[in-house]
C-alpha positions as CSV (number, residue, x, y, z in Angstrom):
1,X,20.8,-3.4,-17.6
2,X,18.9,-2.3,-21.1
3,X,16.6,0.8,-20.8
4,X,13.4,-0.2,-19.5
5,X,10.8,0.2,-22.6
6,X,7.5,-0.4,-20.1
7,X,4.4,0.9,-21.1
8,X,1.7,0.8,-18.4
9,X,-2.2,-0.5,-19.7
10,X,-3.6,0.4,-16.5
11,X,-2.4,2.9,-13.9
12,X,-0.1,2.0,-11.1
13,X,-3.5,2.3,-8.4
14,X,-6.9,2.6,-9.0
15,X,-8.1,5.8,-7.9
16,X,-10.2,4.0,-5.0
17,X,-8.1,1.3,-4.3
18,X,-6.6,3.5,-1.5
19,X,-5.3,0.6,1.4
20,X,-8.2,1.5,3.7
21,X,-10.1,-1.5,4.2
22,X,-13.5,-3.1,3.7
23,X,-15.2,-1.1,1.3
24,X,-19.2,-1.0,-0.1
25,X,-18.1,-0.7,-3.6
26,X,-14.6,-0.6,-5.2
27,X,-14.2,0.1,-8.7
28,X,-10.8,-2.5,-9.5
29,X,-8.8,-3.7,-12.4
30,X,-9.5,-7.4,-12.4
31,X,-8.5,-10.7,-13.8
32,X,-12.2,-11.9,-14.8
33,X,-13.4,-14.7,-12.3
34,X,-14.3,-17.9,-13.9
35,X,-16.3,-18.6,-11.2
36,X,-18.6,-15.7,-10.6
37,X,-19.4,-14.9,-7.1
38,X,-23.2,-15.9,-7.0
39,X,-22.1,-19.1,-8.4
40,X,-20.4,-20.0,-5.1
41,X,-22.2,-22.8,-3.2
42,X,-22.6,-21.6,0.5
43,X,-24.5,-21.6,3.3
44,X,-24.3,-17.8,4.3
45,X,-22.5,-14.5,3.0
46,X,-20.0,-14.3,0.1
47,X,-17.9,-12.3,0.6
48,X,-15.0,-10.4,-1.8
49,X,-10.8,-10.3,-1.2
50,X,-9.0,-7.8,-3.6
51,X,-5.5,-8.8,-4.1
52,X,-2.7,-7.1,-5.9
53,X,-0.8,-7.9,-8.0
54,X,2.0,-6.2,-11.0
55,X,2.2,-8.3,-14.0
56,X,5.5,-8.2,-16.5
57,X,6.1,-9.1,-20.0
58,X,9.7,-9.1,-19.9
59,X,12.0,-10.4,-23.0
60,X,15.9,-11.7,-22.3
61,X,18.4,-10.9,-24.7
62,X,21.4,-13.2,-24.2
63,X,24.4,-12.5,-26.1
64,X,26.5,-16.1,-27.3
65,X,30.2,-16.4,-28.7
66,X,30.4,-17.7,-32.0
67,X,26.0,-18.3,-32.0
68,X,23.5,-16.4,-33.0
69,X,22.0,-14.2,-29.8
70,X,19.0,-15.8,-27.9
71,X,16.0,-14.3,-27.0
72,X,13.7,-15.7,-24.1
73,X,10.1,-14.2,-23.1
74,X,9.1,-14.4,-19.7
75,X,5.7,-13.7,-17.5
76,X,6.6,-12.4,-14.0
77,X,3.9,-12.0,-11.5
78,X,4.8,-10.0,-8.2
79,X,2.3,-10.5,-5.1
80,X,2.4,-7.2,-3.7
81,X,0.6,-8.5,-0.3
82,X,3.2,-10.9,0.2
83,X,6.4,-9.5,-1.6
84,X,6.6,-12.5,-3.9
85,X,8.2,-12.9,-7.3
86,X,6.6,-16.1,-9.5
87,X,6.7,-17.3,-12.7
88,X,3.3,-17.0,-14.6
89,X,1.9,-18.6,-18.2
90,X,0.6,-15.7,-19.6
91,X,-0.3,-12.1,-18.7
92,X,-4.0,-12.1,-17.7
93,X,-6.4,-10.1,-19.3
94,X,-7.7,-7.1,-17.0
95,X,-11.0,-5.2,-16.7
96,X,-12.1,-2.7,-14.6
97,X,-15.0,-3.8,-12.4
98,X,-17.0,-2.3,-9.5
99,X,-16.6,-4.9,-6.5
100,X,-19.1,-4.5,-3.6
101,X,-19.0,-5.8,-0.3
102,X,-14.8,-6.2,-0.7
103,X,-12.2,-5.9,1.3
104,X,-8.8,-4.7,-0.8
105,X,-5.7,-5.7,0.3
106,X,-3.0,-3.0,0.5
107,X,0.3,-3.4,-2.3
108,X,2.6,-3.2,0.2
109,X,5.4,-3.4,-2.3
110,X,5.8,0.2,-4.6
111,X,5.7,-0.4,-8.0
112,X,9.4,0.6,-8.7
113,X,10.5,-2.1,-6.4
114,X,8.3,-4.4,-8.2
115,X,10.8,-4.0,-11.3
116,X,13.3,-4.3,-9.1
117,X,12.3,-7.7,-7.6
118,X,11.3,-9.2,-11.2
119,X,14.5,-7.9,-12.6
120,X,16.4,-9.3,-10.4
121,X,14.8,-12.5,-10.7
122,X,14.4,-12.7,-14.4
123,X,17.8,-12.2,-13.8
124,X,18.6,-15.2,-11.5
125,X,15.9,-17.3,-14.3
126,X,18.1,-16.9,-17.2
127,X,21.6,-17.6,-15.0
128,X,20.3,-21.0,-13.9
129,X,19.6,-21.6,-17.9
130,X,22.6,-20.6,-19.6
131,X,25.9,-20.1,-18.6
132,X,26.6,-16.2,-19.0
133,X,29.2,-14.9,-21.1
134,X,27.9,-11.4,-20.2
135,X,25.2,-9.5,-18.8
136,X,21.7,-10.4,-20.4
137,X,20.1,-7.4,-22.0
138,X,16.4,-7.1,-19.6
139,X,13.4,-5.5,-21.3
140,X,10.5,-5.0,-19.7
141,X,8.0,-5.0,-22.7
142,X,4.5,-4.2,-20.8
143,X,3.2,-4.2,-16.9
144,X,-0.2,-4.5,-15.7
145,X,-1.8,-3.7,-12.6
146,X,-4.5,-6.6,-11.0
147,X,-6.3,-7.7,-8.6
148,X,-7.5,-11.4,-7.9
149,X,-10.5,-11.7,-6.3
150,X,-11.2,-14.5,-3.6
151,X,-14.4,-15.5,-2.1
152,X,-15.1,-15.8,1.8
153,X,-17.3,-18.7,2.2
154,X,-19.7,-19.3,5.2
155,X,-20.5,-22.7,5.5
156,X,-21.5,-25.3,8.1
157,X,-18.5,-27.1,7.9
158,X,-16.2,-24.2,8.0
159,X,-15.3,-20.9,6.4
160,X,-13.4,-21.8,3.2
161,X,-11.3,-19.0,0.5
162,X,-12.3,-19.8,-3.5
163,X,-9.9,-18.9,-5.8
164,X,-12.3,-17.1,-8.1
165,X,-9.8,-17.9,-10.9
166,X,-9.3,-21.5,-10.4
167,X,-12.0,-22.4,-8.1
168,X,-9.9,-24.1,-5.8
169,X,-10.9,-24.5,-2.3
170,X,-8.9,-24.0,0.8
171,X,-10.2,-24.1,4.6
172,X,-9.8,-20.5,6.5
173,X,-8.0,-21.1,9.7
174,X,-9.3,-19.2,12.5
């Protein structure tokens, strides 16, 4: 594995995103909502989900016989609620906002096992795409620390969760 050349743009935790759980006010690094929160169509309260996430930069340096070396870029998104590892487009761009009325969701998943998991599956990426001579040289070129924000909908037809980045709607079972 290649020395790790991270560099942090926003600290691992906000200072008041401890896990406790619905707060009045939470000041959080977010991905921007495209649809804002009083833009939500409902029938009752809006209210506010934190989730977090750690966002990589990470470039692949794969050595070829005979060929010039290869270099591949990828974005790695790791759900720290749900201990996932996915594939993203781009690394989102962050700001610090206060939240009110929002319930944050604990990272359940430290942020050096984070690395771990999107090593390891940066890793498994680039093996599927090239047959391996040797070891891929992994750098991890920036992380980011996020939350998405989802809106709890009251409506007459049922409670729904909006993706505040997409907008997309999905029923809350109960």
């Amino acid at each position: 594995m290649a020395a790790d050349n991270a560099t942090d743009t926003v600290p691992d935790a906000a200072p008041d995103a401890r896990p406790d759980a619905r707060r009045e006010e939470a000041s959080l690094p977010v991905i921007p909502p495209s649809l804002p929160r009083e833009d939500v169509e409902a029938d009752g309260r809006v209210g506010a989900v934190a989730y977090p996430y750690r966002v990589y930069e990470v470039t692949v340096t794969v050595g070829r016989k005979f060929l010039p070396e290869r270099e591949l870029t990828y974005v790695v998104s790791v759900d720290r609620a749900r201990r996932l590892v996915l594939r993203a487009d781009t690394v989102p761009d962050v700001e610090t906002r206060d939240v009110e009325d929002v319930l944050v969701l604990p990272a359940d998943l430290p942020e050096e096992l984070c690395r771990e998991r999107a090593h390891d599956t940066v890793f498994g990426w680039t093996t599927r795409k090239f047959a391996l001579g040797s070891s891929p040289d992994i750098d991890f070129e920036r992380g980011i620390e996020a939350y998405k924000l989802f809106w709890l909908v009251e409506r007459d037809g049922g409670d729904v969760i909006v993706d505040s980045v997409s907008g997309e709607e999905s029923p809350l079972d109960g």
